[in-house]
Structures are given as structure tokens and as C-alpha cells.
N, C-alpha and C positions, 0 to 999 in steps of 0.2 A: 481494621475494617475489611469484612468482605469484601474479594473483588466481582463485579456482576458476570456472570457467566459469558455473556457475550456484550462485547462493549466495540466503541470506537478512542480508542486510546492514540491521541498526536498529539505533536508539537501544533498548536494554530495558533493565531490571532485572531483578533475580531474579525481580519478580510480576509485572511487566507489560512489554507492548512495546507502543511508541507508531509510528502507523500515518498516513498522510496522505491528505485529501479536499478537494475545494475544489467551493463551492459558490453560487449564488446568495446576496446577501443573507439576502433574506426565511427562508434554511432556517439559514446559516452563523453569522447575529450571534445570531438566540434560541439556538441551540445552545449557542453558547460562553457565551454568559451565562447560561444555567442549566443548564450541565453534562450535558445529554441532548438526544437529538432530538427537535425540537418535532414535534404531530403530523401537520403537513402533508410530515414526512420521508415517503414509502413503505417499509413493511416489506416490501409483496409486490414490489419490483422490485428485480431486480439493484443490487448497489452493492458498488464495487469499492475497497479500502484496500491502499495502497502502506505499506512499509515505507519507502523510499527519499525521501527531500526532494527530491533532486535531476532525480528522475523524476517526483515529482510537479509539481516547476517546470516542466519540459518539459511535460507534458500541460496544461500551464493556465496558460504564458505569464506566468510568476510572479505570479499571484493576476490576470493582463491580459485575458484571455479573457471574452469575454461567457457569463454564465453560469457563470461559475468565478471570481468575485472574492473571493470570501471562502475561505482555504485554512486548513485545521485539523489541527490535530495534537491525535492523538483517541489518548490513552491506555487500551489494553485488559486484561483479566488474562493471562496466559502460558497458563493453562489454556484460556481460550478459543481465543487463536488458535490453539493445537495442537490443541484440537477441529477448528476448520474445517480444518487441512493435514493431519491425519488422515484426515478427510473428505472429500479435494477429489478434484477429478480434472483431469489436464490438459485445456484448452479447443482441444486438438487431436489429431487422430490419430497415433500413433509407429509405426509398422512393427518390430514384433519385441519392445516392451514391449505393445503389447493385443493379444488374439489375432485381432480383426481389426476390420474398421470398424463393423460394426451391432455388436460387443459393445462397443464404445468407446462409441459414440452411445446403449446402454442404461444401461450407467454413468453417461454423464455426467449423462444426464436424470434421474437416482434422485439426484446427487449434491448436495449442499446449499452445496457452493464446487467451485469453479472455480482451476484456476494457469493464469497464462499468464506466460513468460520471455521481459522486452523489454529491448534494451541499458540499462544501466545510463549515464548523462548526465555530463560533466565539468560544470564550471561554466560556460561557453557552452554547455550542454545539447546538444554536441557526444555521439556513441554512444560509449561505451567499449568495448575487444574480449569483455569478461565482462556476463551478464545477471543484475538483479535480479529479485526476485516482485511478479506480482501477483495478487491474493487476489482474485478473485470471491465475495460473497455472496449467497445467496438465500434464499428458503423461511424454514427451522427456522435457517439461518446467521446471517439478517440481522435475524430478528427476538431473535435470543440476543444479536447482534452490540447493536443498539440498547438494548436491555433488561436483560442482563446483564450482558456482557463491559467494555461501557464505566464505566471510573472517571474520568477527564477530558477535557475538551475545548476546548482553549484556540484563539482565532484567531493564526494565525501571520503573516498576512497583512501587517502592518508590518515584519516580519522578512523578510519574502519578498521586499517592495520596496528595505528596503534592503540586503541582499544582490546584489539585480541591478542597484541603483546604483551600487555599487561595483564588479562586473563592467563595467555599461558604462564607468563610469572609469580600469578600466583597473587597478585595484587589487587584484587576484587573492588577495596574499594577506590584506589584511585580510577579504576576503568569505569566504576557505577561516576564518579565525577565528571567524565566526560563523555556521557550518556546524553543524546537530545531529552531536552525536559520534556514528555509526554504527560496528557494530562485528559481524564475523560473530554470526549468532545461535547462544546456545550449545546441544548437543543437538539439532542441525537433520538428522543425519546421519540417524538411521532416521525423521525425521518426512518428510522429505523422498526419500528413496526411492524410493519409486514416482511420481514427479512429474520424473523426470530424463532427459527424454524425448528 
């Protein structure tokens, strides 16, 4: 089967979809150990949750990156994320979905998330030919995002490592076994809509 050009591929439940971050220590181990962000997270800056594991191991060098060693998988409610994809706007101009560039660039400044669609990763974090989401938060997003929307936050980051040891060994597929089970997200068709740029 085809996969659809642009999709929203996670792990969810019926109540929540779990989303990925990776972060310094100092922000990434209080976190996970008491289930919220501690307060030296910023709520006024940007911060960006991947659905995707496999893209987030690419952006962070499986948990290797300085400044992204700690990688989380941060369970939210369904409701909230479909607030912010309701809410977002593409993080680029489309020729023939906005009616033009300064009404793009008003939008997007009023909007409280942000999508950008970036290849989706194999296991050598090789591009795949279909892209998954990435969810920009801000403002009223980020602070919902910290304060509400979150009900768990567990560090993934041992799982990250061995994952990509068994990639480097060569062992594809016990690493695809212990893969988070992703799966199209259900109802994503009219959330997603106008983000199909």
C-alpha cells in the first residue's frame, strides 16, 4: 500500500497521542521524573513536537547531539493536539492555497502553531519518499501544551540508544521491534486540510 504523501503517523490512543522532544539534561531528566516541565522550560519560545520517533532520532542523533540528550516521549490529550492542528498554519508560503504572501505572513503571525512537512526517516534516518508533521508551538499553544495538554512524560532515551545499536549492528530487524508502534492518526483528514500545501 501506498503511503499518503503527507500524513500524521503516531503512536495514539483514543485520548491521547504521544509526541517526541529531546532535550538538555538539566530540562529533560526533571521533566520525566515529575511528569511536567520544570520551570526553567520556556513557555514564551517556540517548541516544536514531532509525532514521529524516527524523525526525531534524525533531528537529535539518537539522543547524541549536544543539547538534545535527553529524548522524551511526552503523552498529550487528542483534544489538545487537534486544538493546535486546528490552529496552525503552514510555516511556509503555498501559491494557490493562501491568497498571497502578506496574507500568509498575517496569519501565520496571529497563529499559535505552526506545520512544517519533512521527510519522514527509515531506520539509518535515510529520507523516505512521503513526509511526516511537525507541530510548531507557541504563545497560548505552548503554554496549553506544558500546562494542560500534557499527561505523561517519560525519558525514551535508553531506548533510543539501543535502537541505534542495533542499527549500527546491523540488526534491522530486532531495532524495527522495538520501534513505537505508529499508525496513521485517526480523523486527521478534515484536521489537516488546510495544512496540505
Amino acid at each position: 500500500m501506498q503511503e499518503a504523501a503527507r500524513a500524521i503517523r503516531a503512536h495514539h490512543t483514543a485520548s491521547t497521542v504521544t509526541v517526541y522532544q529531546a532535550y538538555r539534561p538539566e530540562i529533560g531528566l526533571p521533566a520525566a521524573r515529575d511528569g511536567r516541565f520544570p520551570s526553567v522550560w520556556k513557555r514564551d519560545r517556540m517548541t516544536w513536537i514531532k509525532p514521529s520517533f524516527l524523525w526525531m532520532m534524525y533531528r537529535c542523533g539518537w539522543g547524541l547531539k549536544e543539547g538534545q540528550e535527553t529524548v522524551l516521549a511526552v503523552e498529550i490529550t487528542r483534544p489538545g493536539f487537534e486544538w493546535a492542528l486546528r490552529n496552525a498554519r503552514l510555516s511556509h508560503y503555498v501559491r494557490g492555497l493562501h491568497e498571497n504572501q502578506a496574507a500568509w505572513k498575517r496569519e501565520l503571525r496571529r497563529a499559535p502553531a505552526r506545520v512544517q512537512w519533512d521527510p519522514e526517516r527509515d531506520l539509518r534516518l535515510q529520507p523516505l519518499p512521503y513526509r511526516s508533521l511537525q507541530l510548531g508551538l507557541s504563545g497560548e499553544a505552548a503554554r496549553r501544551y506544558a500546562d494542560e495538554w500534557t499527561v505523561a512524560i517519560r525519558d525514551v532515551t535508553p531506548l533510543a540508544h539501543e535502537i541505534h545499536a542495533l542499527v549500527r549492528g546491523g540488526d534491522l530487524d530486532a531495532a524495527t521491534r522495538l520501534l513505537p508502534q505508529e499508525a496513521l492518526y485517526t480523523g486527521q483528514d478534515e484536521l489537516i486540510a488546510h495544512l496540505l500545501g
